[in-house]
N, C-alpha and C positions, 0 to 999 in steps of 0.2 A: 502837175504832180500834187498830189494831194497830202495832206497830214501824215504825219509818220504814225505817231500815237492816237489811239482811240480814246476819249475821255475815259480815266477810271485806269487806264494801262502803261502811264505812263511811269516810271522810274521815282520820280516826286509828287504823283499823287498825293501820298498821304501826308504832305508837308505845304499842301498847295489851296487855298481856301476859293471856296466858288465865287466870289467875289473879282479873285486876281485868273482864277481860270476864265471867266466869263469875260473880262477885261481882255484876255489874249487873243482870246476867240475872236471878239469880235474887231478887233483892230488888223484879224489879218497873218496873227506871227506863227511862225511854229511849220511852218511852210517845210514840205523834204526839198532840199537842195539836189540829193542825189551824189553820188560818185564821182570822181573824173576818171579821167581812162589812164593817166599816166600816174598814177600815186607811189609815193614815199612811205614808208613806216619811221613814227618820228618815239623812240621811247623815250619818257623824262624822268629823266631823277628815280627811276628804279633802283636806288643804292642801300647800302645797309641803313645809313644816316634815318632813311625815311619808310625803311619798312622792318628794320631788327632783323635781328637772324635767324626766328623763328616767330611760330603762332599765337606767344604768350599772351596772355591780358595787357591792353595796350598802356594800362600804368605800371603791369610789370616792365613792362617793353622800354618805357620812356625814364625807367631810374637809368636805364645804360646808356640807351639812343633816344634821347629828347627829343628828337624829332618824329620820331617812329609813328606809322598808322594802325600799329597793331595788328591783328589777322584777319583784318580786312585785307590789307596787303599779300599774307600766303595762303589765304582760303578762297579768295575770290581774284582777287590782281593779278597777281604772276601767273596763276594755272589759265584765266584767261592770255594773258600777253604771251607765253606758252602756242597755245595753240593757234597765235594770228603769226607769231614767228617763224612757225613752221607750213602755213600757206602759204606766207609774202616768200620764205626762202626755196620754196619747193619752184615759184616762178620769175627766180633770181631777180627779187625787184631791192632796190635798196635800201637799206635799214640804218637810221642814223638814231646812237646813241648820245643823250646828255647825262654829266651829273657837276655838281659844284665844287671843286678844293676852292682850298680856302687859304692864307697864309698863319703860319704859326698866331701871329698874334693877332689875325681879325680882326686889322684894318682893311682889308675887302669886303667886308660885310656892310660897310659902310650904315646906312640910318637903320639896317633890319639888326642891328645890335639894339639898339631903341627898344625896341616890344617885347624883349625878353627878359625877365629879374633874373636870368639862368647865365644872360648873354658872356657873367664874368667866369662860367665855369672855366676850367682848367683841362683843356683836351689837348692829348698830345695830338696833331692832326699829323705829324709826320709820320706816325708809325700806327697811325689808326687806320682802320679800315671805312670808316662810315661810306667814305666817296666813292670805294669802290661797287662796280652796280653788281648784283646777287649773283651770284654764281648759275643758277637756275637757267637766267634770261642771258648773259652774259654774252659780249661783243663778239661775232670769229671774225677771221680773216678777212679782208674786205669791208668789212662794216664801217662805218665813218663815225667819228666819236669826235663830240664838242665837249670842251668845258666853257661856261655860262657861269658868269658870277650874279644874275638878276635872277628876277621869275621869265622872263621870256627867254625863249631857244633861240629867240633873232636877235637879241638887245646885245651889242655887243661882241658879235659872234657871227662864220666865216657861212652862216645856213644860208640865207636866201643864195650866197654866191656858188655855192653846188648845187642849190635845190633848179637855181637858171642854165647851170651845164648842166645837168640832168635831164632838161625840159622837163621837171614833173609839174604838173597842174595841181596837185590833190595829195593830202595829207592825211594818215591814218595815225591816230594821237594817242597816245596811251601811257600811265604811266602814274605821277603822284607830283604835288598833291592836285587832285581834281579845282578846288578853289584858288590854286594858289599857282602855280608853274604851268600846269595844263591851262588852265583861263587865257592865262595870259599869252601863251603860246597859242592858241587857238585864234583871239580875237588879234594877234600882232600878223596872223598869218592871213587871213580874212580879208584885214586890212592891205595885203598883198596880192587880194584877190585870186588867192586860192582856195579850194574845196578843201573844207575840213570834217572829218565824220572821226567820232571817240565813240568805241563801244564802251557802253555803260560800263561791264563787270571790269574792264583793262584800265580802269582810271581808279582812286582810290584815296582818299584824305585821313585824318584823323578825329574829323569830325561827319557824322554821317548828316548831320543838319544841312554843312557845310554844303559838303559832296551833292547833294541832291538840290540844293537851291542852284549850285553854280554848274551844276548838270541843266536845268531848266531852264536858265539864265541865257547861256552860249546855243542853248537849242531853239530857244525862239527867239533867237536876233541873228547870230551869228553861224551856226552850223548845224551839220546833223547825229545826233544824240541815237545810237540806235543797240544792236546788240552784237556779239560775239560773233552766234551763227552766222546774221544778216551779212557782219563783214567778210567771215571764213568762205562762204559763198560766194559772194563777190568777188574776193581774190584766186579762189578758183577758177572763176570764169574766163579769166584773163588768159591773154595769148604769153606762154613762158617765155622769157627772153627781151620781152621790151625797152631794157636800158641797159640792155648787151653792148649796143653800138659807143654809148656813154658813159658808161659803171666802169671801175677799175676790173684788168684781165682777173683779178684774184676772187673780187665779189661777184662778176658775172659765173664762175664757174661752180660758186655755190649755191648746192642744193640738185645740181645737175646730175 
């Protein structure tokens, strides 16, 4: 199986110097891994916290939700994650939601207080929405939802132990931030020696330097880096019903 991207087509091209391109080349990386047959839809941190509750300029965005990616998140992110939700649901496969709470006073945040001059703002978190994930994309019935106090979806957290009743082999990753929770979710999964593939537009940071280095980073080492259609295709193709025998009565019936 040969290269996903054509030099010159890739997502981080124009962030990418012929020096370190030539260097990847020839070492071998970037390789398609390709599909598994049994995949997961894993979304991250899709919550208000990290994308606002609208399209605004994302330093308008981050006086309310300091985390926020701006409208990278509702112009590109979600209308993608959108439409992979509605092929993965149409062939009842299972879709597991993260996002972070937090305790009032953020002592779970533990050293990521550290990086922020912001870390001492004043958030009611118990009557704030941030953690809740967009109304848009939003959990039904059946879905599996983790809360995760790290950047990884496994560190912590009940995932690999449903992903191994499930028998899924493969992982379809989406979500925010591209650098930061998906990286790490991707490479912890990997590391589990499962398939992972992130459509470019479904992933989304607040830095787009960010997003496209750590997009080309995870693609030529660790997984495959591809697009929207590539994956809505894919998931089409699939026979409906494949983790009917293992998915709760409630999520195998949706979408049916």
């Amino acid at each position: 199986m040969g290269a996903l991207y054509e030099r010159g087509t890739a997502p981080w091209d124009d962030v990418l110097d012929d020096t370190d391109r030539t260097v990847f080349e020839a070492a071998g990386w970037g390789r398609r891994a390709g599909f598994g047959s049994r995949p997961a839809i894993v979304v991250i941190d899709v919550n208000y916290n990290f994308c606002g509750d609208n399209a605004d300029p994302i330093l308008e965005s981050i006086k309310r939700w300091r985390y926020a990616c701006g409208p990278e998140a509702w112009t590109r992110g979600v209308p993608a994650i959108i439409r992979i939700l509605e092929a993965a649901r149409s062939k009842r496969l299972p879709i597991i939601y993260t996002t972070n709470p937090r305790r009032p006073d953020g002592f779970d945040l533990g050293v990521w207080n550290d990086k922020s001059h912001r870390s001492e703002d004043v958030v009611d978190v118990m009557g704030h929405r941030g953690n809740d994930i967009v109304d848009e994309v939003a959990p039904e019935d059946g879905d599996i939802f983790i809360e995760k106090r790290k950047p990884s979806a496994f560190f912590g957290t009940p995932l690999m132990s449903h992903l191994t009743n499930l028998k899924a082999d493969s992982l379809i990753l989406m979500g925010s931030t591209t650098s930061g929770c998906v990286r790490a979710t991707a490479v912890d999964a990997i590391s589990y020696d499962l398939k992972v593939t992130i459509p470019h537009e479904a992933a989304f940071d607040r830095s787009q330097l960010s997003h496209k280095v750590a997009l080309m980073d995870v693609h030529m080492k660790y997984c495959d880096v591809t697009d929207t259609d590539d994956v809505v295709e894919y998931l089409e193709s699939l026979e409906a019903g494949l983790f009917d025998a293992q998915f709760p009565p409630s999520a195998a019936k949706a979408g049916s």
